[in-house]
MARTORNU-970933 format. One line per 8 residues: their letters; for each residue x, y, z of N, C-alpha, C. Coordinates in steps of 0.2 Angstrom, whole numbers, padded with zeros to 4 digits, m for minus. Example, Ala and Ser with C-alpha at 12.3 -4.5 7.8 and 13.67 -1.06 7.14 Angstrom:
2
AS	0066:m0028:0039:0062:m0022:0039:0066:m0016:0039  0064:m0011:0035:0068:m0005:0036:0064:0000:0039 .
This chain:
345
XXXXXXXX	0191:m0051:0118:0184:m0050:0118:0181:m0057:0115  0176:m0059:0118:0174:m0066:0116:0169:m0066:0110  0169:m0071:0106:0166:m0070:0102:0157:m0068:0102  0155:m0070:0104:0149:m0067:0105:0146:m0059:0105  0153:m0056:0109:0154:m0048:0111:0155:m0047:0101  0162:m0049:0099:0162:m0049:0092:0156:m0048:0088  0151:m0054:0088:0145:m0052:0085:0141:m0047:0086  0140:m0043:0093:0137:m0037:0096:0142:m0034:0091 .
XXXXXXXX	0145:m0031:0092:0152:m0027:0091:0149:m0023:0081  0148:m0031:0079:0148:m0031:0072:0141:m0027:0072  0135:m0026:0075:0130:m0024:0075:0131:m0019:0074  0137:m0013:0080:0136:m0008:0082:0138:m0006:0077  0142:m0010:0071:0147:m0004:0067:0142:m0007:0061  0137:m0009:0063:0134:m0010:0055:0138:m0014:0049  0141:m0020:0052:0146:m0023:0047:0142:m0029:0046  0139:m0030:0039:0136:m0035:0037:0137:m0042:0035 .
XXXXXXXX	0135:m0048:0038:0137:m0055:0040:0138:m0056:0032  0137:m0055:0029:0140:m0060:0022:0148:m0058:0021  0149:m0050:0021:0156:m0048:0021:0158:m0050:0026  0156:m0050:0033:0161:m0056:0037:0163:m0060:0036  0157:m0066:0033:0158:m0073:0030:0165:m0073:0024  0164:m0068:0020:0169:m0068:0014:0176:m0066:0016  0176:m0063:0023:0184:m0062:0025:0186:m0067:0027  0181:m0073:0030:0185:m0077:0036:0188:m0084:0028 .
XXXXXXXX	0183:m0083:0026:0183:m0089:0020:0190:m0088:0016  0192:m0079:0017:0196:m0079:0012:0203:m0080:0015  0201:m0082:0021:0208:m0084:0026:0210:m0092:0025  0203:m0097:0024:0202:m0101:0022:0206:m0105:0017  0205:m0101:0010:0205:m0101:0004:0214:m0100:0003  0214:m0093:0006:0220:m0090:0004:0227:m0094:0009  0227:m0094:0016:0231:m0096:0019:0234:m0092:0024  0237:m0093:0027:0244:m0087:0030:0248:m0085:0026 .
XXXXXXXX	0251:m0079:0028:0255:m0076:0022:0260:m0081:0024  0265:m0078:0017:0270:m0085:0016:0277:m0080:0018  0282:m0081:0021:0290:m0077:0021:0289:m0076:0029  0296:m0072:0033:0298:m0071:0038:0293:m0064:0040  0290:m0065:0047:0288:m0059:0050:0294:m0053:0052  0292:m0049:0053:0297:m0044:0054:0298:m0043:0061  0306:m0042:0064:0305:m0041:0069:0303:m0036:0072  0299:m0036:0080:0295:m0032:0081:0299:m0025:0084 .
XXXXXXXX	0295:m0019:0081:0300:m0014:0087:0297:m0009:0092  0300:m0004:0093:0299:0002:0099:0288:0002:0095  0287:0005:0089:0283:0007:0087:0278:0001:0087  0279:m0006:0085:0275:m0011:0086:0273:m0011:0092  0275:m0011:0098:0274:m0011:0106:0268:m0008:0106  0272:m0001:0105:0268:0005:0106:0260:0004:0103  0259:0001:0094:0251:0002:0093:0250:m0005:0095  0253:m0010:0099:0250:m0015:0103:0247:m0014:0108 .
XXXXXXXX	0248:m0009:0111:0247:m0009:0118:0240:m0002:0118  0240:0004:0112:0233:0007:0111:0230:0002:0109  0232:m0004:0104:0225:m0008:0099:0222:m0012:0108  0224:m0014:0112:0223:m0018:0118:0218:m0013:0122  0223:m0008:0122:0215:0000:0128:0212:0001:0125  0210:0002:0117:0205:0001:0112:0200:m0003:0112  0203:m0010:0112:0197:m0016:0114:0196:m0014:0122  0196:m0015:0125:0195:m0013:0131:0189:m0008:0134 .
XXXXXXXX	0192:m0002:0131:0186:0003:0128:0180:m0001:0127  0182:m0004:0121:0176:m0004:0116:0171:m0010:0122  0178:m0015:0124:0172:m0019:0129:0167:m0015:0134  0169:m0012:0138:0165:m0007:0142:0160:m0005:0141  0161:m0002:0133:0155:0002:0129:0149:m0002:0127  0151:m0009:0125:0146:m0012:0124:0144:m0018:0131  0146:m0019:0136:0143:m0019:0142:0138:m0015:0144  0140:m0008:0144:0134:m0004:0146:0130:m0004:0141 .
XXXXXXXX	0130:m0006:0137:0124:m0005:0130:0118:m0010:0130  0113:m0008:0132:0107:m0013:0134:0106:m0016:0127  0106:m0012:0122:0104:m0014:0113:0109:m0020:0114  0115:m0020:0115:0118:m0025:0113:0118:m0030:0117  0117:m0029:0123:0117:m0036:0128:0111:m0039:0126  0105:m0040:0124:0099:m0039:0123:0104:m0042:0115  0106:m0042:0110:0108:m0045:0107:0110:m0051:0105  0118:m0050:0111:0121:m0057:0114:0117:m0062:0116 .
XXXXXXXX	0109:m0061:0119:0107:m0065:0121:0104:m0070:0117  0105:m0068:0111:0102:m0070:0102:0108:m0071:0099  0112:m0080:0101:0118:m0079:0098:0115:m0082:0092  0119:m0080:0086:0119:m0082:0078:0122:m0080:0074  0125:m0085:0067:0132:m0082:0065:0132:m0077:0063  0126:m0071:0060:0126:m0066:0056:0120:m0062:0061  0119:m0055:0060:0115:m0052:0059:0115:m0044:0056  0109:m0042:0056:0108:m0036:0052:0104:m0031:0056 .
XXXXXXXX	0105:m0026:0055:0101:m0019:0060:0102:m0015:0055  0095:m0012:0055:0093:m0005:0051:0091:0001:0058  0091:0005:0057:0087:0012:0064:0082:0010:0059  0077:0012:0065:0069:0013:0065:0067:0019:0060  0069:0024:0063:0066:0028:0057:0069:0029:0051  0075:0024:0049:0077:0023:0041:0071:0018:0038  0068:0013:0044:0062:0010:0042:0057:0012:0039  0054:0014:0044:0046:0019:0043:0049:0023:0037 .
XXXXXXXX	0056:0026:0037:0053:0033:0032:0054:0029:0026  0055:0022:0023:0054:0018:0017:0047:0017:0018  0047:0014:0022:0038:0014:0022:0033:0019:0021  0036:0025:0023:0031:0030:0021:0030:0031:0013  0037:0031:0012:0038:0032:0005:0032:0026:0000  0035:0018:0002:0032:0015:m0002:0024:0017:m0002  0020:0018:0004:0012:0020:0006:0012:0024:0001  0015:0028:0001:0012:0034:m0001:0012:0032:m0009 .
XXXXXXXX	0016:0028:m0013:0016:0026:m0019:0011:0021:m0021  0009:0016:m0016:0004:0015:m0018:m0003:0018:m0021  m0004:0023:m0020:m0012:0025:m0021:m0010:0032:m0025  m0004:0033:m0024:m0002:0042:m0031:0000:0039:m0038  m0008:0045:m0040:m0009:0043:m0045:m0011:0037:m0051  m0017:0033:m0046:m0017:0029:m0046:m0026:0030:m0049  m0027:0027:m0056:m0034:0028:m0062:m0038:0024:m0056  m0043:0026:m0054:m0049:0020:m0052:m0054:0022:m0058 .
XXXXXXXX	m0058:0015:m0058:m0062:0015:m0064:m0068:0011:m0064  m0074:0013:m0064:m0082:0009:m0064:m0084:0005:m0072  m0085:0002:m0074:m0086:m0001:m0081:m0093:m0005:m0080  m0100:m0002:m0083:m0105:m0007:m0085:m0108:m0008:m0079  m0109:m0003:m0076:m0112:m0002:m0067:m0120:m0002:m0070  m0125:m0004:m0067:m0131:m0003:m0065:m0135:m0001:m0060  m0137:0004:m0061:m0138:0006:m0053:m0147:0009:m0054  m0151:0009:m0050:m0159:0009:m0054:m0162:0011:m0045 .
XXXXXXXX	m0166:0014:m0047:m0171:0017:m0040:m0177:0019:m0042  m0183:0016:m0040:m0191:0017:m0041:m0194:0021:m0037  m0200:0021:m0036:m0206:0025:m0032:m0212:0025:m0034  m0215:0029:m0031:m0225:0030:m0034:m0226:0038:m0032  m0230:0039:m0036:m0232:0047:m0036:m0237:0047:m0035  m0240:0052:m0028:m0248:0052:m0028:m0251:0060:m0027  m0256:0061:m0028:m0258:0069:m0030:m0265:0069:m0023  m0265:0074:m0023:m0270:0075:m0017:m0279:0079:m0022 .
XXXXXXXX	m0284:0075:m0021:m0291:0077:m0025:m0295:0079:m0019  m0302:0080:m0022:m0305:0083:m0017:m0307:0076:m0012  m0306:0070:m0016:m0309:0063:m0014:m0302:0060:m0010  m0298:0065:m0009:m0290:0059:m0006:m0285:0060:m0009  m0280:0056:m0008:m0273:0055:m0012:m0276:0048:m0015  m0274:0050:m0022:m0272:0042:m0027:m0266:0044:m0028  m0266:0037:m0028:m0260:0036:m0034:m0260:0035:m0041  m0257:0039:m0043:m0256:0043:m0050:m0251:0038:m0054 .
XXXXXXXX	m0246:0037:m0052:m0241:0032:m0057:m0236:0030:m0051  m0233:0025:m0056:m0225:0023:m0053:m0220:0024:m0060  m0213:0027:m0059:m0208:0029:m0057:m0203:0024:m0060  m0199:0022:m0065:m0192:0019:m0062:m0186:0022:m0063  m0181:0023:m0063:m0175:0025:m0066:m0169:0021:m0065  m0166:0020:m0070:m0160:0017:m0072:m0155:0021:m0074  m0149:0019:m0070:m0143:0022:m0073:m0136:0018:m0075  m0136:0017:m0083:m0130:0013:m0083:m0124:0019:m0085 .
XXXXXXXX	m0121:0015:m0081:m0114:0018:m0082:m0109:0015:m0085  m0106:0018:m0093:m0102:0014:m0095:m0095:0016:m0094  m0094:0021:m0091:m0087:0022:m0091:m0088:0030:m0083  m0085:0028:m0079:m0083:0031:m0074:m0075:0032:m0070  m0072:0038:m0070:m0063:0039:m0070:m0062:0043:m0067  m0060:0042:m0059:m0054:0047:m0055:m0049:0044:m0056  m0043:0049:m0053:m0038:0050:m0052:m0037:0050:m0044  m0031:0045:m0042:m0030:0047:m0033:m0025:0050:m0033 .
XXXXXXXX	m0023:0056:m0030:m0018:0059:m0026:m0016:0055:m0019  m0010:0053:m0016:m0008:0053:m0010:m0006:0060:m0008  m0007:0059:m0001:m0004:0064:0004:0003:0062:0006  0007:0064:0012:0010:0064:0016:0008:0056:0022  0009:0053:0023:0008:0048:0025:0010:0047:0032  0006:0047:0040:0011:0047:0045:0011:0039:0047  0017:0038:0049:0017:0033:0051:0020:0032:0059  0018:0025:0063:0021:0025:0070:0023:0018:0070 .
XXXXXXXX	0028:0016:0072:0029:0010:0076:0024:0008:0082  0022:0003:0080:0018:m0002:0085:0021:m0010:0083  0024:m0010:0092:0028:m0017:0092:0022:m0023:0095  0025:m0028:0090:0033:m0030:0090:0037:m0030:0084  0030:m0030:0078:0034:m0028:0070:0031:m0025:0066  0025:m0022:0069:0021:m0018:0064:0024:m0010:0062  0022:m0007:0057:0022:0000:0056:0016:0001:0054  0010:0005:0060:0004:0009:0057:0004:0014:0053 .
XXXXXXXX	m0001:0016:0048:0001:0019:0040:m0007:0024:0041  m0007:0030:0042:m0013:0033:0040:m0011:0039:0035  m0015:0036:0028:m0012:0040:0022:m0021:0045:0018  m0018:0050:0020:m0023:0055:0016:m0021:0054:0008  m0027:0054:0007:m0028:0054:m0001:m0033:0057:m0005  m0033:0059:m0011:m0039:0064:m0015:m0040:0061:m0020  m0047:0060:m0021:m0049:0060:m0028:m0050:0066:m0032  m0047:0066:m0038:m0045:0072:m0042:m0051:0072:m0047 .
XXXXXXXX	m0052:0076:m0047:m0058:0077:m0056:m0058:0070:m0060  m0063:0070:m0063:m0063:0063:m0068:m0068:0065:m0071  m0071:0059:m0075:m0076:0060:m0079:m0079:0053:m0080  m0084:0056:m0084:m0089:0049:m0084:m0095:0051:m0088  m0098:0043:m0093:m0099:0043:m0097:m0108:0038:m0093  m0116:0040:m0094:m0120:0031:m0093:m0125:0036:m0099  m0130:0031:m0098:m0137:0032:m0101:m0142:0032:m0095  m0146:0036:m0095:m0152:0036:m0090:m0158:0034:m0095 .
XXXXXXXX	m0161:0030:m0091:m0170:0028:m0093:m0173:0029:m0088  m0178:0035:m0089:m0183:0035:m0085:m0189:0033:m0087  m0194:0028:m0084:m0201:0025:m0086:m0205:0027:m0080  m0210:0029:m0084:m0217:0031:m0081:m0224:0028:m0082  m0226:0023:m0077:m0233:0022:m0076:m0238:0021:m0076  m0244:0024:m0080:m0248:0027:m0075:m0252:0021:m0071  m0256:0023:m0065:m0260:0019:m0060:m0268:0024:m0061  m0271:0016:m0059:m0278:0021:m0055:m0280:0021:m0063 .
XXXXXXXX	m0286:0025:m0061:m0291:0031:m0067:m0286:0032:m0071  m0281:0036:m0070:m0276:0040:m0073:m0276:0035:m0078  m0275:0027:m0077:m0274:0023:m0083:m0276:0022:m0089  m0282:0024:m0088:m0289:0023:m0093:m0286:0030:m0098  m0284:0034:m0098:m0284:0038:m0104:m0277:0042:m0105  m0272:0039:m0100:m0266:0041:m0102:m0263:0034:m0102  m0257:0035:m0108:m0253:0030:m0110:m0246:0030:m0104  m0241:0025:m0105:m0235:0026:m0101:m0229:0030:m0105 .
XXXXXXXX	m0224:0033:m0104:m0220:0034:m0108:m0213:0031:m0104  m0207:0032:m0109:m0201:0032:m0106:m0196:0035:m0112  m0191:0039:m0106:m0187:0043:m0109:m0179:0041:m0108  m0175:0040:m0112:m0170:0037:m0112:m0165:0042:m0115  m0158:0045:m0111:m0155:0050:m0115:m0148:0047:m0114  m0143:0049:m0118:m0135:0048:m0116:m0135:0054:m0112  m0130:0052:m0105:m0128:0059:m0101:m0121:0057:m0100  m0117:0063:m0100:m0110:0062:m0097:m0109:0068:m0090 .
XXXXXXXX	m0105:0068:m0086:m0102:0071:m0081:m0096:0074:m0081  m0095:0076:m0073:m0085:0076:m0071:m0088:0072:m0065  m0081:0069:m0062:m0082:0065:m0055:m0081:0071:m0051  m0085:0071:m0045:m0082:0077:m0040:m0074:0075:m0036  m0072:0081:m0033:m0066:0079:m0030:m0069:0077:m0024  m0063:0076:m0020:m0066:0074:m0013:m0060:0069:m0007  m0060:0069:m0002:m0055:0069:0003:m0056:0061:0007  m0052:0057:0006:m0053:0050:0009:m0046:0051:0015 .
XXXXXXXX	m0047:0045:0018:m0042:0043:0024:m0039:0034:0022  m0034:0034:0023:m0033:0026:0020:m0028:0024:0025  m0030:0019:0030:m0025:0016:0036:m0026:0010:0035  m0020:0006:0037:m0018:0002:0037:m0011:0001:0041  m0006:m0006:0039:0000:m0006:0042:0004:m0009:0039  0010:m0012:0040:0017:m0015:0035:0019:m0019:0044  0017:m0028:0040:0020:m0030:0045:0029:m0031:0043  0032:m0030:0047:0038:m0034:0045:0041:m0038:0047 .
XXXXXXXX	0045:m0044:0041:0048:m0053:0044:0052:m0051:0041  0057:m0057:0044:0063:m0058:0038:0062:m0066:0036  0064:m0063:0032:0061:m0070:0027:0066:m0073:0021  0070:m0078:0023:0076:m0078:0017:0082:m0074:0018  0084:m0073:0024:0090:m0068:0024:0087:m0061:0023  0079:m0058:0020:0079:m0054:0018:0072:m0049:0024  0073:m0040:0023:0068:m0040:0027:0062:m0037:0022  0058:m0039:0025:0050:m0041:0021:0045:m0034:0023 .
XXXXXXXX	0041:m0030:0021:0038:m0026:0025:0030:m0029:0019  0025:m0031:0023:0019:m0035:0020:0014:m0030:0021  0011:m0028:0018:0004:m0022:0020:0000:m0028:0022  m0003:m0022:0025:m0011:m0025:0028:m0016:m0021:0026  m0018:m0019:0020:m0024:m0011:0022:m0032:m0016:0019  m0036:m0016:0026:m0043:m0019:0022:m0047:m0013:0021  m0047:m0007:0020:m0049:m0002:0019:m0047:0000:0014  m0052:m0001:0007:m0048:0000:0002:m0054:0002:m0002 .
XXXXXXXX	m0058:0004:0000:m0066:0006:m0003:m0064:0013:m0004  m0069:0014:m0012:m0066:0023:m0012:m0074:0024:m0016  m0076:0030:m0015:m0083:0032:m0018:m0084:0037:m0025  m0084:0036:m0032:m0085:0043:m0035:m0093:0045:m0037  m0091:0052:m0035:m0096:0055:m0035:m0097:0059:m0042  m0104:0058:m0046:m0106:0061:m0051:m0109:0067:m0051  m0108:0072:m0056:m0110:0078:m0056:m0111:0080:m0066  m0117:0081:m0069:m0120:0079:m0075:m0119:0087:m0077 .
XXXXXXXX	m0115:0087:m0083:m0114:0091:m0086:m0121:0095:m0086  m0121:0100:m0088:m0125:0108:m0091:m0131:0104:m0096  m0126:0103:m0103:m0128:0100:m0109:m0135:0095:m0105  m0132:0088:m0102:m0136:0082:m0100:m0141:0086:m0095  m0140:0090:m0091:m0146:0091:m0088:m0152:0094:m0093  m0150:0100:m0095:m0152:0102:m0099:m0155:0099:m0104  m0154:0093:m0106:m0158:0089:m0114:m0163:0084:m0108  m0161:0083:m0102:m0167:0078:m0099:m0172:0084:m0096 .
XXXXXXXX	m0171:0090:m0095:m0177:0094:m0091:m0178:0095:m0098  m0179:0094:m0105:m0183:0096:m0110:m0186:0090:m0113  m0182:0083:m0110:m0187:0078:m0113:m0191:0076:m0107  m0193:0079:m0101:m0196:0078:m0096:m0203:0084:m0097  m0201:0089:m0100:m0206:0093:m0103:m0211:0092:m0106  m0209:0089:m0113:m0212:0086:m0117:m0216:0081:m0114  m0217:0079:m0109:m0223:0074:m0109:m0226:0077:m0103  m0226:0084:m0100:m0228:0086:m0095:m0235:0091:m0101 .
XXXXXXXX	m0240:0087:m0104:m0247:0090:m0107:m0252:0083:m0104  m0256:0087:m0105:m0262:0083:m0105:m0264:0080:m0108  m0261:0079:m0115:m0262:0072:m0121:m0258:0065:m0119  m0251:0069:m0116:m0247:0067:m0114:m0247:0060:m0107  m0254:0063:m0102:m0253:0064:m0096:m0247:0063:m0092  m0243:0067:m0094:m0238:0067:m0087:m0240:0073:m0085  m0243:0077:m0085:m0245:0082:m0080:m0244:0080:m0071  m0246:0074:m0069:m0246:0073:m0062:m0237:0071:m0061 .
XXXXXXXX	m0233:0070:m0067:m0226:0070:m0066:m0224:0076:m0066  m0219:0078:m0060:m0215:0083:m0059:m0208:0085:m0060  m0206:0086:m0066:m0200:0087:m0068:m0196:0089:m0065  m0196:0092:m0060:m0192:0095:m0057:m0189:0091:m0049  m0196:0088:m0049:m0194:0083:m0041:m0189:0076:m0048  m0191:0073:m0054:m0187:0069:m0056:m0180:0071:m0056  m0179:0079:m0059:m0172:0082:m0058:m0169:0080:m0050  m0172:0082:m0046:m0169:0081:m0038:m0168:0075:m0037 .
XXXXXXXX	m0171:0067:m0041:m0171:0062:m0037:m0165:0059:m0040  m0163:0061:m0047:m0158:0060:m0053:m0152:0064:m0048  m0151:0071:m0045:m0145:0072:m0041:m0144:0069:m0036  m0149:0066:m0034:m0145:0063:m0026:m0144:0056:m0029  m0147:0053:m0035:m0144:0045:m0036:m0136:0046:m0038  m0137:0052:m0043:m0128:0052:m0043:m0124:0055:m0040  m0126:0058:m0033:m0122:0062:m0029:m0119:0057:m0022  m0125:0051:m0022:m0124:0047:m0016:m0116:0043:m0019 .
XXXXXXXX	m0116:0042:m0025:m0108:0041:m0026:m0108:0033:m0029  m0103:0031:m0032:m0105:0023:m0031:m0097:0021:m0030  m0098:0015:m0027:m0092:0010:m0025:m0085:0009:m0030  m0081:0010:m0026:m0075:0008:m0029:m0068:0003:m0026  m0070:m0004:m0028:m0063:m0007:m0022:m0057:m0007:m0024  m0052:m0004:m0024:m0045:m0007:m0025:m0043:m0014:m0025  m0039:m0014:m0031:m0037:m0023:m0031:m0032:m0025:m0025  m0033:m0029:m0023:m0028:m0032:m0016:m0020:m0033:m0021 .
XXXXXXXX	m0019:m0032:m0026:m0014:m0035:m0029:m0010:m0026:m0030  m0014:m0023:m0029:m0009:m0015:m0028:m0006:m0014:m0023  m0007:m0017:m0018:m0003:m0017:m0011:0003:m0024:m0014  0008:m0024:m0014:0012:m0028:m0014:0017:m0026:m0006  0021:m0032:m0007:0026:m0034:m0002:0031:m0029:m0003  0036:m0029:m0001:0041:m0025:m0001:0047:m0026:0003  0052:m0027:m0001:0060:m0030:m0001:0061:m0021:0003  0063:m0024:0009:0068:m0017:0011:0076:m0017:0012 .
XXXXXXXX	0079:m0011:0010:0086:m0013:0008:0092:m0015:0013  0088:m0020:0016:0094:m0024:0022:0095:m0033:0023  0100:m0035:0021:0100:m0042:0021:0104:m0045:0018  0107:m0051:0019:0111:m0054:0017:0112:m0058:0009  0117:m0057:0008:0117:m0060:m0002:0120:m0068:0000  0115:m0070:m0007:0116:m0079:m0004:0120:m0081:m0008  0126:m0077:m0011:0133:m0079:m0012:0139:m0073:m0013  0144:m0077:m0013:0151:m0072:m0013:0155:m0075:m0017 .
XXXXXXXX	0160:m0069:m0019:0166:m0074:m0023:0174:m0071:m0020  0175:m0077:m0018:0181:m0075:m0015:0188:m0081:m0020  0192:m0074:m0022:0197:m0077:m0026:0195:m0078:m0031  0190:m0076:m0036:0187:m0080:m0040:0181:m0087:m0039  0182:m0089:m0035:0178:m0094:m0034:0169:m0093:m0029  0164:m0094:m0034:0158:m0093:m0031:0157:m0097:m0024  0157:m0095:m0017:0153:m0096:m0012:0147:m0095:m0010  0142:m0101:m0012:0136:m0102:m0010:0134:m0101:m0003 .
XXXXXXXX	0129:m0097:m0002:0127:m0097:0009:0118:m0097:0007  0121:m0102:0014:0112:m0105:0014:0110:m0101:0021  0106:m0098:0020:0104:m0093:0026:0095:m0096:0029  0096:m0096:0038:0090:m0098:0040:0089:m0091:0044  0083:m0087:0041:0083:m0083:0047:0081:m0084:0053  0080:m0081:0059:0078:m0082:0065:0073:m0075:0068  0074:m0073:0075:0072:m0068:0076:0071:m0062:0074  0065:m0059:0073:0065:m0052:0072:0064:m0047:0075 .
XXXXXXXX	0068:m0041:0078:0065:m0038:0082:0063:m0031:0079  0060:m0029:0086:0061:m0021:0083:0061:m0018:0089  0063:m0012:0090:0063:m0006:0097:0062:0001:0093  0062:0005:0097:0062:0014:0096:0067:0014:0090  0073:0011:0091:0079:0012:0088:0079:0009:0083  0080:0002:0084:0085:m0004:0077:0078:m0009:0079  0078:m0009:0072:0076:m0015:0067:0081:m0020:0066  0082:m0027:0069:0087:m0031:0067:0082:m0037:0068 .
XXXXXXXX	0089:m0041:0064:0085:m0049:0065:0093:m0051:0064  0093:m0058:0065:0100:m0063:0067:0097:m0070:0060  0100:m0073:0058:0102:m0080:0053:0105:m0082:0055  0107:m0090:0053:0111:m0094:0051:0112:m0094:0046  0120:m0093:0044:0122:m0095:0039:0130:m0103:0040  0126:m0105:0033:0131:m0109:0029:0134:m0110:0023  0140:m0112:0023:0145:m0109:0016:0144:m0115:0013  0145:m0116:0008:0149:m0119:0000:0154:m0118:m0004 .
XXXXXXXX	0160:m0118:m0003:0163:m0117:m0008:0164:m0121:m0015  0163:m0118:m0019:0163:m0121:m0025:0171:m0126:m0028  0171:m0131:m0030:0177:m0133:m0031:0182:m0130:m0036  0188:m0131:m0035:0192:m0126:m0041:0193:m0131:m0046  0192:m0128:m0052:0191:m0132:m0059:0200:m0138:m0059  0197:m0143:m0062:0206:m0147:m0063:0210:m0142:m0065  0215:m0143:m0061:0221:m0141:m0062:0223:m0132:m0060  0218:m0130:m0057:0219:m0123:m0055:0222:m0123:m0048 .
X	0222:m0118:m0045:0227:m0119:m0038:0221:m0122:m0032 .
């Protein structure tokens, strides 16, 4: 069998080029045995002649084998093959740890929305006042759950990644200001007020999709799988405890007199304008640094020791492929063997 076959050969039985390297070196190292070979007999013959129809075999077998000939045609001293779905299913795995159980957090947010209010008389609509509200947020916190993560090979080295995730209850801490205006006539004998309360919440739950891919290289002797997710925006939504509603629709009351003038303000349209600013949700990106790279467990070790003596290998990788089946790439490799100390053998 020609060498070349040899290297297919070593693919099919998944025999990894460093432990090649260390058996050839150790031939190197060590030598030929030393003494008289025995002479051959009746039973030598005999497993000479199966070890011969065995190679034989096995030539035939990786003749017809497209994976391998398709190999051959990538000569290189070492290679490595994983199956495809021993791929993906690490990659599912890693996906899916990315984003379980993972604290997102809003700190010292500003978020503010105004308007005008106008009332209908027997002379028209005026305008009665303007409106602002602020909402500082000092402390907003979910929790993400992942799902089950599907994944698909798309060649020639991606693995696309569509991972369900949940945000879980959280809570959260801001201060609302609400300021009031007056305009118009109304100025002349009512004053402005503003109402400023501590409110806290829960974050609601709620269902995202997170897609992305895993490019993979070999890089260094080693295979590499590199996310790519630019979809990394997540929304929490606020929902204002009993207590905070309750203490704002009573200090919104209190200025609903006519000493007061907020009589033209309607506490109950400010309760609605106050739900939808915290129900629209506010923004949350994921740091790029939570997607990392990931080492997957197939590659070559960039030394060995044979006899005791460390052998350095300098590894260049080369192609990478990928099909339905095997994920393989090929290297060059080169050896160093370390000198033996004076006076050892």
């Amino acid at each position: 069998m020609t060498g070349r076959r040899a290297a297919a050969a070593a693919v099919a039985v998944a025999v990894m080029g460093a432990a090649v390297a260390a058996y050839l070196l150790r031939g190197r190292l060590v030598g030929p045995p030393s003494g008289p070979f025995p002479t051959p007999g009746p039973e030598l013959e005999t497993l000479r002649r199966e070890h011969e129809a065995l190679h034989r075999r096995l030539d035939e077998a990786l003749q017809a084998d497209a994976l391998v000939q398709d190999v051959e045609r990538h000569p290189a001293d070492a290679i490595v093959a994983v199956r495809s779905r021993f791929a993906t299913s690490l990659v599912r795995e890693v996906a899916k740890r990315y984003l379980d159980r993972v604290v997102v957090r809003l700190e010292d947010v500003l978020v503010d929305e105004d308007g005008d209010m106008k009332k209908k008389t027997p002379f028209g609509r005026f305008k009665v006042g303007e409106w602002t509200m602020t909402l500082t947020i000092h402390r907003l916190e979910g929790t993400i759950r992942a799902g089950e993560p599907k994944v698909d090979l798309e060649l020639p080295n991606r693995v696309r990644v569509v991972l369900p995730a949940r945000i879980q209850e959280g809570s959260g801490e801001a201060t609302l200001a609400f300021t009031w205006d007056s305009k118009a006539l109304t100025n002349l004998v009512c004053r402005d007020f503003e109402v400023v309360r501590p409110i806290d919440g829960r974050v609601l739950p709620e269902e995202y999709t997170v897609s992305g891919a895993f490019v993979l290289d070999a890089a260094a002797g080693r295979l590499v799988a590199r996310p790519e997710f630019s979809n990394r925006r997540f929304r929490l939504h606020l929902d204002l405890s009993d207590r905070s509603w309750a203490e704002l629709r009573q200090a919104l009351e209190e200025q609903d007199s006519f000493a007061k003038c907020g009589v033209p303000l309607d506490p109950e349209d400010v309760m609605h304008r106050l739900r939808e600013l915290t129900r629209r949700g506010f923004e949350v990106t994921l740091p790029r640094k939570l997607f990392r790279p990931v080492d997957l467990p197939a590659g070559f070790r960039e030394s060995v020791t044979v006899e005791g003596r460390p052998v350095e290998l300098t590894l260049v990788s080369h192609d990478l492929r990928m099909t339905p089946e095997l994920v393989w790439f090929t290297a060059g490799v080169q050896s160093k063997v370390t000198p033996a100390p004076s006076g050892g053998p």
